[in-house]
C-alpha positions in Angstrom: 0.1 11.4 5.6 1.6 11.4 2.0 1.2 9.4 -1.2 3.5 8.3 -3.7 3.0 6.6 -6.7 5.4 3.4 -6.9 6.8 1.6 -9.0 8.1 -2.3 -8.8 11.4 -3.2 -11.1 9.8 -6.7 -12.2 7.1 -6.0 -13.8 6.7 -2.1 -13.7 3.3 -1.8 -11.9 2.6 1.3 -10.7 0.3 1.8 -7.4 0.0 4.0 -4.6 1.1 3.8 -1.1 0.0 6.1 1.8 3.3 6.8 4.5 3.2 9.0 7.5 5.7 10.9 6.0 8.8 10.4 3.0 11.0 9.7 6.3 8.9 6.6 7.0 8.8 5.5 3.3 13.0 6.1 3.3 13.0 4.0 6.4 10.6 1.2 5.5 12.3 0.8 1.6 15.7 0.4 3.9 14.3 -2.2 5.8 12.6 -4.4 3.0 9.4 -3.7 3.8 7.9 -2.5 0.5 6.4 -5.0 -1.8 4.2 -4.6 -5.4 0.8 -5.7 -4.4 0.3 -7.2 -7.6 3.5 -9.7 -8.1 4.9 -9.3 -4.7 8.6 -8.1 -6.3 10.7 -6.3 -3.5 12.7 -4.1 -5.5 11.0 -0.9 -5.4 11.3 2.8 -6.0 9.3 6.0 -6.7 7.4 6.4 -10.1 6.7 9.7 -11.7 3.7 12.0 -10.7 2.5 14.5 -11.8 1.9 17.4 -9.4 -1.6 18.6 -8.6 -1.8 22.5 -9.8 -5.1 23.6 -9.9 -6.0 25.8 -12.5 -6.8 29.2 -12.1 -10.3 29.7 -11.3 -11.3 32.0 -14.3 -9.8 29.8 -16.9 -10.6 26.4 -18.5 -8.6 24.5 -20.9 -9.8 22.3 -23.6 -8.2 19.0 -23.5 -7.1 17.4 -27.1 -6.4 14.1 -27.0 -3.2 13.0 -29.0 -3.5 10.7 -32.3 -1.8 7.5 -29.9 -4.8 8.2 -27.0 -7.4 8.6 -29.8 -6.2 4.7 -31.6 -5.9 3.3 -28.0 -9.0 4.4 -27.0 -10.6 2.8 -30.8 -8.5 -0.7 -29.5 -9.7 -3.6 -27.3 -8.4 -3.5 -24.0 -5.1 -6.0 -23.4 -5.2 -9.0 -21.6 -4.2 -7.6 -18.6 -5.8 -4.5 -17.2 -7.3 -3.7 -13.8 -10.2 -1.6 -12.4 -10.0 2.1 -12.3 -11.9 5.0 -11.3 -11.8 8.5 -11.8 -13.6 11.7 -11.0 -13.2 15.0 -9.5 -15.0 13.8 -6.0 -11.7 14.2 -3.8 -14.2 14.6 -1.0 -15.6 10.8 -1.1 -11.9 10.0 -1.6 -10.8 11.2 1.4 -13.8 9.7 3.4 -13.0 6.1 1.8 -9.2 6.7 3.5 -10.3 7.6 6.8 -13.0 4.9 6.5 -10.3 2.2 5.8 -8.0 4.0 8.3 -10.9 3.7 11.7 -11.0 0.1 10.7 -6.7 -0.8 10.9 -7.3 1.6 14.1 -10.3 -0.8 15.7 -9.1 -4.2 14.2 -5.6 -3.2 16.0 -7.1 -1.9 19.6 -6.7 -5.5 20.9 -3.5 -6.7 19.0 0.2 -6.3 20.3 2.9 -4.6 18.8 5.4 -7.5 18.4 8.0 -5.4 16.2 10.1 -7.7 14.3 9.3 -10.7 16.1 6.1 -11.1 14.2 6.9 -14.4 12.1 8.3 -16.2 15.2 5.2 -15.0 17.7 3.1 -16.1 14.6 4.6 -19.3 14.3 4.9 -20.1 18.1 0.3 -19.3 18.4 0.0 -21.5 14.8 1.9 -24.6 16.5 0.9 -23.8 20.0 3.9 -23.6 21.5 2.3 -19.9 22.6 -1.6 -18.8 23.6 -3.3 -17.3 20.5 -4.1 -14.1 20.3 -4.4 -10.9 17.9 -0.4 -9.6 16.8 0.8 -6.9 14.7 4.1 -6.1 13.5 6.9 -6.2 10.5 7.9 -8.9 8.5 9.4 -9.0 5.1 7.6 -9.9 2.2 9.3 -13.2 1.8 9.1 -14.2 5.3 5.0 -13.2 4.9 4.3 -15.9 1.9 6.0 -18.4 3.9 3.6 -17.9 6.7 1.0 -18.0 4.6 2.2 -21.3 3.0 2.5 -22.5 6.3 -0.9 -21.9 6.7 -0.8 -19.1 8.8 -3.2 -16.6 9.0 -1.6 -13.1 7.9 -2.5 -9.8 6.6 -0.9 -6.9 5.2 -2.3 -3.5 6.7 -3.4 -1.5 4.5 -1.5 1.7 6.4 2.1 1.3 8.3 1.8 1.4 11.9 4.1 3.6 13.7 6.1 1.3 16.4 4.5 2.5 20.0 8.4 3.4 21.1 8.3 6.1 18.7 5.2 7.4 19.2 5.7 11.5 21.0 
């Protein structure tokens, strides 16, 4: 797995996504697949980050904030702002993922891959014109809200799923 720090062209928020690997973020930003979780925006690309270099183990370094961090941090917070956390507990981090991840793995143990097909199979169970049952696949984000405005039932997974064709 890999994370990158994203960025959406609307409205410039920045989150992370996890991909299997930069191939499958290349292929799923191709396809249309990407969306800001925040305002939904399409057109999206990589945001700066900084790399993780850990410091050598026999030296710290005092950290001076600059005269903008020091009035920001004296100033209300703006209208808009959004939880955060951070700490140096990378270990409870990475338990949250795989946490998060066993759950996509046993909510989709009784769903079918229906690839692209997922907005008409969806359709077909919601009017039933098709037996109900549990479906995963790819739809664009567009294509997603109109579901839902249709008063469909969808979700985003929090993880892409690898198609079962191109599984090894």
């Amino acid at each position: 797995m890999i994370v990158f720090d994203l960025k959406c062209e609307g409205q410039g928020h920045v989150f992370e996504a996890w991909f299997g690997s930069s191939a499958d973020y290349a292929d799923q930003k191709e396809r249309g697949l990407l969306a800001c979780p925040l305002c939904g925006d399409t057109r999206i690309g990589k945001a700066l980050m900084a790399p993780a270099v850990a410091a050598k183990s026999n030296q710290r370094r005092e950290i001076v904030p600059s005269q903008q961090q020091q009035q920001q941090q004296q100033q209300p917070a703006a209208a808009e702002t959004a939880p955060v956390a951070a700490g140096p507990d990378e270990a409870k981090m990475c338990a949250l993922v795989e946490a998060l991840a066993d759950a996509q793995k046993k909510v989709l143990e009784g769903s079918t891959w229906v690839g692209r097909g997922f907005a008409e199979q969806a359709r077909a169970m919601h009017y039933g014109e098709q037996d109900k049952g549990s479906i995963h696949g790819e739809v664009a984000p567009a294509e997603a809200k109109a579901l839902a405005e249709e008063g469909i039932n969808v979700a985003q997974l929090p993880f892409p799923v690898i198609p079962p064709e191109a599984k090894n």
